[in-house]
C-alpha positions in Angstrom: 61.2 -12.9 -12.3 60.8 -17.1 -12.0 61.1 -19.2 -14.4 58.7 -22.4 -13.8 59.0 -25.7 -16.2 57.4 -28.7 -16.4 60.4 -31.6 -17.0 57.9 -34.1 -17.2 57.5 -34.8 -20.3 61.4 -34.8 -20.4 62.7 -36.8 -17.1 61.2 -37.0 -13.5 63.7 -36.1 -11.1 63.8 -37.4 -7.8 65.1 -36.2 -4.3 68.7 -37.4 -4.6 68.6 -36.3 -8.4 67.0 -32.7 -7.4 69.7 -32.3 -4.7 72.5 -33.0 -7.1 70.9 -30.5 -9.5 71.1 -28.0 -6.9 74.5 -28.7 -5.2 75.9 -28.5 -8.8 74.3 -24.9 -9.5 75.0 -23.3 -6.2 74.2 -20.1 -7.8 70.7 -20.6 -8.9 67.8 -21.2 -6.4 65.8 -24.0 -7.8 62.6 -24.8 -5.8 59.7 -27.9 -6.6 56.1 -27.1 -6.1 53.7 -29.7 -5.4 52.8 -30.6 -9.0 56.3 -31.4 -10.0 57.2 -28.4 -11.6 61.1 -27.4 -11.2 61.2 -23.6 -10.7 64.1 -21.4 -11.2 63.8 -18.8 -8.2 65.1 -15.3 -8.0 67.0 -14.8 -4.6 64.6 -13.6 -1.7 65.1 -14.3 2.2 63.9 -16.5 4.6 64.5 -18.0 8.3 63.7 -20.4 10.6 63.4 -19.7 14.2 66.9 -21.6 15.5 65.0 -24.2 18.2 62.9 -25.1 15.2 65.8 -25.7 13.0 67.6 -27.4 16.1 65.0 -29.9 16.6 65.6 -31.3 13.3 67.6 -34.5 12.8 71.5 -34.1 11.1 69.7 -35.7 7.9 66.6 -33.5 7.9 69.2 -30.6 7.8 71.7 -32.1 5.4 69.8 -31.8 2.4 65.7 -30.6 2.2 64.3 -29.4 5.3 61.0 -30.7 5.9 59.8 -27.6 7.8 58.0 -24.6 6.0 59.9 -21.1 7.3 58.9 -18.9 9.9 59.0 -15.6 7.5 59.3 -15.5 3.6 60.3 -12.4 1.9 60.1 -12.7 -1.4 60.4 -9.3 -4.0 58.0 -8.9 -6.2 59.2 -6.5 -9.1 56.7 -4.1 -11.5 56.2 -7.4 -14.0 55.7 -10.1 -12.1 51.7 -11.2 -11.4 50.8 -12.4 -7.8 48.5 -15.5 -8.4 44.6 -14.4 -7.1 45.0 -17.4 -4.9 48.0 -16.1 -3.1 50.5 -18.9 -4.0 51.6 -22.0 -2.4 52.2 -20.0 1.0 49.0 -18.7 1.4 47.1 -22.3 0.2 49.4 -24.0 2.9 48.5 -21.4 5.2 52.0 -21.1 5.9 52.7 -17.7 5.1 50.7 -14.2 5.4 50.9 -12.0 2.1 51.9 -7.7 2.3 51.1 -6.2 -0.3 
């Protein structure tokens, strides 16, 4: 199950802040949506095709790859809800849902 919080109303972080965050907590998978809010991720697999991950710059690859995955699997357990809109993937059109 996820944990999502809004730090807001607490601190903003930034990219080199949210990197740190996660570099320091190598155990947790932290992820960022869109509105800001810092999300505290279950582990669940995903890849890149490796000329799509090869194209990317040294940089791009260091730290947040700006390129959405070629498949997501992510395990949904008895209590966790599936949002009616089908998520960030499915608005980005990034990502097909299975149920």
């Amino acid at each position: 199950m996820a944990f999502t919080t809004d730090l807001g109303v607490l601190t903003t972080l930034n990219d080199q802040q949210f990197y740190e965050l996660c570099r320091s907590h190598p155990d947790v998978k932290f992820e960022r949506t869109p509105g800001g809010y810092l999300v505290i991720m279950p582990p669940d697999v995903s890849w890149v095709r490796q000329e799509r991950w090869d194209a990317l710059s040294p940089d791009d690859r260091e730290r947040f790859p700006p390129i959405a995955p070629d498949f997501v699997l992510e395990l949904i357990s008895p209590s966790d809800t599936l949002p009616e809109d089908g998520g960030v993937y499915r608005q980005r059109r990034e990502a097909r849902l299975v149920d």
